[in-house]
LUMKENU-534269 format. One line per field, with one value per residue (C-alpha): residue number from 0; x, z, y. Coordinates in nm, 4 decimals. Layout:
// residues N
seq = (NUM_...)
X = (X_...)
Z = (Z_...)
Y = (Y_...)
END
This chain:
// residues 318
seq = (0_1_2_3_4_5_6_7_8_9_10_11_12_13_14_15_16_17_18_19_20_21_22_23_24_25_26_27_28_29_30_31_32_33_34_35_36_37_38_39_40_41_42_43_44_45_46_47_48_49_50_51_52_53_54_55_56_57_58_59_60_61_62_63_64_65_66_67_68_69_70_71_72_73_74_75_76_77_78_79_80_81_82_83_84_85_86_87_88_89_90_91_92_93_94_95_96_97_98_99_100_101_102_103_104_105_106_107_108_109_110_111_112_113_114_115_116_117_118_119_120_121_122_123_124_125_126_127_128_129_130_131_132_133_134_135_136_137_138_139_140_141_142_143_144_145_146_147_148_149_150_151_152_153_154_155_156_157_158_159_160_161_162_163_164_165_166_167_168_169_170_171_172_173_174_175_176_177_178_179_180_181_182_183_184_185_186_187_188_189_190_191_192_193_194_195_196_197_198_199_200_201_202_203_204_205_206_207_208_209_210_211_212_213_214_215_216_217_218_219_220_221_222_223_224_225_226_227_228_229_230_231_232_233_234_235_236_237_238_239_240_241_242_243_244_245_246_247_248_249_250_251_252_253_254_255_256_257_258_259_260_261_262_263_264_265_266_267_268_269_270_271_272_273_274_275_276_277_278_279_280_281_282_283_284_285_286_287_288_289_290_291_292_293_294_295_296_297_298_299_300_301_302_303_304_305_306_307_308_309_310_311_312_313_314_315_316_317)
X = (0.4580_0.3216_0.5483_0.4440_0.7405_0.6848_0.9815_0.9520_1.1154_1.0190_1.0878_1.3573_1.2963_1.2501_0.9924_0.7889_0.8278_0.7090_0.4093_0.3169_0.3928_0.1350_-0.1339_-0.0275_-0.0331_-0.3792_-0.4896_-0.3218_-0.2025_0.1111_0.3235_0.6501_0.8381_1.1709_1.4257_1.6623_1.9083_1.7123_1.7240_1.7741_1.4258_1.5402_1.5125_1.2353_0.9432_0.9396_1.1013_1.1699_1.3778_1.5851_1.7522_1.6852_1.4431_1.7372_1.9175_1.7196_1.3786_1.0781_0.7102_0.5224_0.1521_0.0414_-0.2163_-0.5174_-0.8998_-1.0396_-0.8913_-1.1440_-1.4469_-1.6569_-1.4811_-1.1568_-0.8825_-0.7471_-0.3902_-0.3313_-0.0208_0.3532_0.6708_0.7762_1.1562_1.0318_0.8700_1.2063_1.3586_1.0719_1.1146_1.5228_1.6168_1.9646_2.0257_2.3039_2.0866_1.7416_1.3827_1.0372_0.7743_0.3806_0.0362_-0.1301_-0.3458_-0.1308_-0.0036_-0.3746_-0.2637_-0.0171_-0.1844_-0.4982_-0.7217_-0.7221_-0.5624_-0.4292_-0.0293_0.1902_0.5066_0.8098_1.1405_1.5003_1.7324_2.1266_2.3758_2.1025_1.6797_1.6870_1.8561_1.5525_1.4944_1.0554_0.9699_0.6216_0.2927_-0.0477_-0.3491_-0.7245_-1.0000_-1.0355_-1.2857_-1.4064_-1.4278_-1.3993_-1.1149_-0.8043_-0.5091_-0.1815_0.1139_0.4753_0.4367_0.5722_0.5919_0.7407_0.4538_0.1455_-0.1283_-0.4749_-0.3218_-0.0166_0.1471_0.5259_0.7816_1.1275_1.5040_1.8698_1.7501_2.0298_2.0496_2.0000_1.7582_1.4489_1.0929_1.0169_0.6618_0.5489_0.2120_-0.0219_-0.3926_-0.5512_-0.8036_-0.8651_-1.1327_-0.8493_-0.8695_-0.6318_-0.2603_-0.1724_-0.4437_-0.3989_-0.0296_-0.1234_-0.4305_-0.1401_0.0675_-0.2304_-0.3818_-0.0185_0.0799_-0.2765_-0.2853_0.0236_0.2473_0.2718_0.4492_0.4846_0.6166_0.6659_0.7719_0.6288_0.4420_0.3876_0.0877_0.1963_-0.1022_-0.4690_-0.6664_-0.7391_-0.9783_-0.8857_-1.0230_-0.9139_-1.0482_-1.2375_-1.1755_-1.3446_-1.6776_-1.8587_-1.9813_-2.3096_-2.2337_-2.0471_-2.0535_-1.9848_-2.2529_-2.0453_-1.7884_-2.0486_-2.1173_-1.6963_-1.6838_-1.9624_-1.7670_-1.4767_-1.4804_-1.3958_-1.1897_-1.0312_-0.6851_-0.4789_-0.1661_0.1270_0.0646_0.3210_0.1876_0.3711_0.2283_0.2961_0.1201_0.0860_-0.0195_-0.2302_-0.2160_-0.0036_-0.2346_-0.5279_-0.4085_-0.2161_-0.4904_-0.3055_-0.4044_-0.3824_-0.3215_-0.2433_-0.0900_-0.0929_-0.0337_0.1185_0.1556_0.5631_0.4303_0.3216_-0.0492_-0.3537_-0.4050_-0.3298_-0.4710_-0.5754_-0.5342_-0.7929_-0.8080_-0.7806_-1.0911_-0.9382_-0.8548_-0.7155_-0.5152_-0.3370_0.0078_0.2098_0.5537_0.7016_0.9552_0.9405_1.1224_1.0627_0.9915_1.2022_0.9815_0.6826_0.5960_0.2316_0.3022_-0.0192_-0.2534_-0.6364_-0.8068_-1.1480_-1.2329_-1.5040_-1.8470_-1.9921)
Z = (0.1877_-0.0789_-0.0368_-0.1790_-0.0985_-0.1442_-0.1061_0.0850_0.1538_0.4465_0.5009_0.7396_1.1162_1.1701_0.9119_1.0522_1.3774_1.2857_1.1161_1.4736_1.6759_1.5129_1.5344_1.9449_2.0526_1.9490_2.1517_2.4266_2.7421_2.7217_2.4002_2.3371_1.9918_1.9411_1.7898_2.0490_2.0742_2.1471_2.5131_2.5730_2.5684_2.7354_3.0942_3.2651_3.1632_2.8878_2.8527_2.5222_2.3831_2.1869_2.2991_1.9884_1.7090_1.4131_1.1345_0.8630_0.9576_0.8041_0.8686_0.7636_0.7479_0.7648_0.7122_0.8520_0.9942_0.7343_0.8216_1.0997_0.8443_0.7993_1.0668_1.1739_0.9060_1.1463_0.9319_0.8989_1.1214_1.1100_1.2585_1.3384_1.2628_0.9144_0.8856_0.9801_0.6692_0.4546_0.5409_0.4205_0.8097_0.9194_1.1053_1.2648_1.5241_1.4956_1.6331_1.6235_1.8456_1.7001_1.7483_1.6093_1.7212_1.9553_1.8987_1.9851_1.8682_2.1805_2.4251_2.3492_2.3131_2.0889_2.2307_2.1523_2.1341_2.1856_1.9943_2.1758_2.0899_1.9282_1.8042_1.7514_1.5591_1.4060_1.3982_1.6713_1.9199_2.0053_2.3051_2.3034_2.5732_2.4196_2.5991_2.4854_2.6765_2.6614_2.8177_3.0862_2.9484_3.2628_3.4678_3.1826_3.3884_3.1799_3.1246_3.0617_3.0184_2.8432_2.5492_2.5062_2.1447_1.8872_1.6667_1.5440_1.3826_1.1599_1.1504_1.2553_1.2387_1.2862_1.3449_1.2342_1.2977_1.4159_1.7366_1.7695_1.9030_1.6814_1.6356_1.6614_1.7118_2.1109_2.1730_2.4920_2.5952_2.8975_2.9837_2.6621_2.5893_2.2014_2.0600_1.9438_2.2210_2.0653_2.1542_1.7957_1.6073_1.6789_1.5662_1.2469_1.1523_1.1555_0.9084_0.6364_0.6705_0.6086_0.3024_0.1933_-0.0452_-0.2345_-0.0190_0.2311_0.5936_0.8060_1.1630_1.3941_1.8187_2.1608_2.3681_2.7628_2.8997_3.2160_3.4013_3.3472_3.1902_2.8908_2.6896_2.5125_2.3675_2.4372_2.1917_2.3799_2.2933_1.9091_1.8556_1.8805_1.5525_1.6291_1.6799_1.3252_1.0713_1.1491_0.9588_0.9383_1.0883_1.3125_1.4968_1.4951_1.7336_1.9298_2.0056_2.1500_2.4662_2.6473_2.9251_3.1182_3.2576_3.4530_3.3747_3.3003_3.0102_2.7470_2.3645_2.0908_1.7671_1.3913_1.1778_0.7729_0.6760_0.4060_0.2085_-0.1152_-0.3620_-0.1472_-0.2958_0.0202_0.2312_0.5320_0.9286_0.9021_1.2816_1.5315_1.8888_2.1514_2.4799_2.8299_3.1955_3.2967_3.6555_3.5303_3.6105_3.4120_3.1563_2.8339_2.5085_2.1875_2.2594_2.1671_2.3818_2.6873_2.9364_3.1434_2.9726_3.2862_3.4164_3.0995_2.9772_2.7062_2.6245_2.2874_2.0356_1.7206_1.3648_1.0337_0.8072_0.4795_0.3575_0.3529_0.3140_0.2893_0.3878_0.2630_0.1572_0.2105_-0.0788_0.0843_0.2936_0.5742_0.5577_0.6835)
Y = (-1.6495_-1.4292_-1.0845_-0.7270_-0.4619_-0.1185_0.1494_0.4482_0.8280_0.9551_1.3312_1.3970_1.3545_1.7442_1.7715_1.5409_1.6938_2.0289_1.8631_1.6249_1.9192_2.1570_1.8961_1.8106_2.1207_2.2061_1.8837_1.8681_2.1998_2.0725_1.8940_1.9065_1.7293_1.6828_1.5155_1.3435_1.0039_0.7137_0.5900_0.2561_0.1284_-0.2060_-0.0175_0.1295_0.2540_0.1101_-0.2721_-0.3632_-0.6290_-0.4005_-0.1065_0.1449_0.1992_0.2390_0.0283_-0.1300_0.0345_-0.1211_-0.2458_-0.5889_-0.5793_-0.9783_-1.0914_-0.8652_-0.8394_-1.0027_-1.3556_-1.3485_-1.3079_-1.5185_-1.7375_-1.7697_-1.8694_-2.0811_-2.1942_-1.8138_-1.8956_-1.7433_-1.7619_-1.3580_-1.5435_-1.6475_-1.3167_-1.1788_-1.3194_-1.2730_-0.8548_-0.9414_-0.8547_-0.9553_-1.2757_-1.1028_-0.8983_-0.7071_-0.6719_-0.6856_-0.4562_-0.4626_-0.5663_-0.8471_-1.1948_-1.4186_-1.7958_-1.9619_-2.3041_-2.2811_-2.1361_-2.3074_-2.0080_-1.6814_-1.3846_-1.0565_-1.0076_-0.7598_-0.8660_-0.7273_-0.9506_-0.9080_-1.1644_-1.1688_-1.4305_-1.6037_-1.5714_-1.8619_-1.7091_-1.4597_-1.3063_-1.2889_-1.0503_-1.0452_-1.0837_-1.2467_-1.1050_-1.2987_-1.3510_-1.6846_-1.9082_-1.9956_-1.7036_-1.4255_-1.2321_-1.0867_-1.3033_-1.1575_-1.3437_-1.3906_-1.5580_-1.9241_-1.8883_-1.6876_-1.7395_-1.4994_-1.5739_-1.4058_-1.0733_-0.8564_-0.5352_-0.5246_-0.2620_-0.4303_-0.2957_-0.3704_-0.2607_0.0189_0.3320_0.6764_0.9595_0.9801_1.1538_1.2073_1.3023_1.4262_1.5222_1.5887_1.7257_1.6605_1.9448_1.8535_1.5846_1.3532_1.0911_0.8365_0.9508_0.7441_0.8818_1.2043_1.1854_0.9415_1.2370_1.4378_1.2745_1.2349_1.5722_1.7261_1.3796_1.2338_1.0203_1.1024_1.0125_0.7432_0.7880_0.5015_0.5320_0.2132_0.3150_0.2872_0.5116_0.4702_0.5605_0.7806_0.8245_0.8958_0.5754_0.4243_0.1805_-0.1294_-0.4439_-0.8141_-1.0531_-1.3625_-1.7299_-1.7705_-1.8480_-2.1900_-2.3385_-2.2277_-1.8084_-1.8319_-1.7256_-1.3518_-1.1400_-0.8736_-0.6397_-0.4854_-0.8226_-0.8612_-0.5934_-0.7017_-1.0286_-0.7972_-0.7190_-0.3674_-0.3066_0.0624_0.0061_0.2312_0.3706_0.2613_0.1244_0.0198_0.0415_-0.1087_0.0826_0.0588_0.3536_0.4895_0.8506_0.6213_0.2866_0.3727_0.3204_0.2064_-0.0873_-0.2814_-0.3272_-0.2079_-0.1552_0.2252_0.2223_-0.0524_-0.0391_-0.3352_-0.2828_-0.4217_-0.3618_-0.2969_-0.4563_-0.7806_-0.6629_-0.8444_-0.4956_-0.4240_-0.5163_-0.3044_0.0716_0.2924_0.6051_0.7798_0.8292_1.1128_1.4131_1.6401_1.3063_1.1764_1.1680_1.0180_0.9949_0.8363_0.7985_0.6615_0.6450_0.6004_0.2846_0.2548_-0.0060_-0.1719_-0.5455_-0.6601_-1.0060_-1.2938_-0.9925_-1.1228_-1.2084_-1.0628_-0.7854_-0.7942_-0.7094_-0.3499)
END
């Protein structure tokens, strides 16, 4: 793996509150921000493989969009227990939550994955609570399931720790009244209106979807020979296809205030999603459809690092 590692200091949890809350409360009736001790996030609502978000905080960007362009880089494959090591996690015990493309050389189509797994004494003894969702290639109806693999592939976005319990950044919100209909967005616009360019903040959390609904996109099975090459990115997110779930939703989200340098090629934003119920929804958050209905609660922490992990040589077309 080709490995880029850039340091960061984040301002202190309270700072960063005071910045998010300003920006929440001017899009939603009802925000609150605080700074509490992480619940265990292995229970209800939100079931993670890890109980925290603290100890050895950092994010991997792999990969990226422009392994689907011109057509699929299909040996853009990795291991997210190689990755581990790559991003110099412990064997001893830690975690991965993100969003990314799921293991399609196992499953035997390509899908969208929300990674949600932890590991302790040793990066084979993992515990992969993740979930791949597609699209049926007979039917078109939305599959979600467990994953079988601890493999991603084309592109991912990963939130890595020890998994343990410690502060961090609750976010609470209802009735959004605003025009920022993305929950993340609204919290990442935050971040770079208050940092820009000259300084880069990178959270990594969950957020639960409480009630109201969203949109999100599943990727389909890739193309046939004949639909490729993709023109550009335009006709990329044609291909996608759109779906409104209900809550609850559980979203898995990485996020930077910017890309230090513009240099990285980082996903700015990117949050994968899953039922808690085992129901076929889920997929790539992008906002809510409700405004009076919706509700969000999160917590997340801060990144100490960043590791661009097999940067594309090539970016995708307009």
């Amino acid at each position: 793996m080709d490995v880029q590692i850039f340091p960061l200091a984040p301002p202190d949890l309270d700072e960063l509150a005071g910045v998010i809350r300003t920006r929440l409360a001017a899009n939603f009736e009802h925000s609150t921000v605080s700074i509490v001790e992480c619940p265990d996030l292995r229970k209800p609502p939100f079931h993670l493989a890890t109980q925290g978000l603290s100890g050895h905080e950092r994010i991997a960007d792999i990969g990226g969009q422009p392994n689907l362009f011109p057509r699929p880089q299909l040996d853009t494959i990795w291991s997210m227990p190689r990755l581990a090591q790559a991003m110099d996690m412990s064997s001893a015990r830690g975690s991965f939550i993100g969003a990314g493309a799921g293991p399609f050389h196992v499953v035997g189509q390509n899908c969208e994955l929300a990674a949600n797994l932890s590991w302790k004494d040793g990066f084979d003894n993992v515990d992969n609570q993740s979930y791949y969702l597609g699209i049926d290639k007979g039917d078109g109806h939305v599959i979600a399931q467990r994953s079988p693999s601890v493999d991603c592939a084309l592109m991912m976005n990963l939130f890595g720790s020890a998994g343990e319990p410690g502060p961090v950044i609750r976010v609470a919100a209802r009735k959004r009244k605003g025009t920022d209909r993305s929950f993340s967005e609204c919290i990442r616009g935050a971040l770079s209106s208050q940092y820009g360019e000259a300084r880069t903040v990178s959270l990594g959390g969950v957020f639960l979807v409480k009630s109201g609904r969203a949109r999100f996109h599943i990727m389909p099975d890739f193309p046939s020979q004949d639909q490729l090459p993709f023109r550009d990115r335009g006709q990329v997110e044609e291909w996608l296809t759109y779906h409104d779930f209900a809550a609850p939703v559980v979203c898995l989200c990485v996020m930077h205030s910017a890309d230090p340098g513009g240099k990285m090629g980082l996903r700015i934003e990117h949050t994968h999603c899953f039922s808690p119920s085992g129901e076929a929804s889920g997929g790539h958050y992008h906002y809510d459809l409700e405004d009076e209905e919706v509700e969000y609660e999160a917590y997340f922490n801060t990144a100490k690092f960043i590791y661009r992990i097999d940067q594309p040589a090539f970016a995708m077309g307009g």
